[in-house]
C-alpha positions, 0 to 999 in steps of 0.5 A: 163294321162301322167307321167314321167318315167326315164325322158320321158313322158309314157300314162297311162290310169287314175287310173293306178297302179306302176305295170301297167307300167310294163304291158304297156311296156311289160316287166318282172318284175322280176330285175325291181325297182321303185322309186317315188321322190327317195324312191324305193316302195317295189315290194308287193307295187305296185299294190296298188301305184297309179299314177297321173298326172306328177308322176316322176318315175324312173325305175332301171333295174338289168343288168347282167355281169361285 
């Protein structure tokens, strides 16, 4: 299945979890957010938020320094 992420298109297997794009990417969770139709899900959230297809998810990545 196809989704949307910050734009662009990402595969994902069907049935797949917010938390499976993190592992499909390969990156670390940790100074990640998500957001679907502009509402941040809440990180103990995410393995139990499904995907579909088309799904606009946008990802916030913290970035250190000024």
């Amino acid at each position: 299945m196809k989704i949307k992420l910050n734009g662009e298109d990402l595969e994902l297997q069907d049935g797949a979890v917010l938390s499976d794009i993190c592992t499909k990417l390969g990156i670390d969770s940790k100074g990640v957010a998500f957001a679907i139709d502009s509402e941040v899900i809440p990180r103990d959230e995410w393995a139990s938020t499904k995907l579909a297809e088309g799904t606009d998810v946008m990802m916030i990545r913290a970035v250190c320094g000024g």
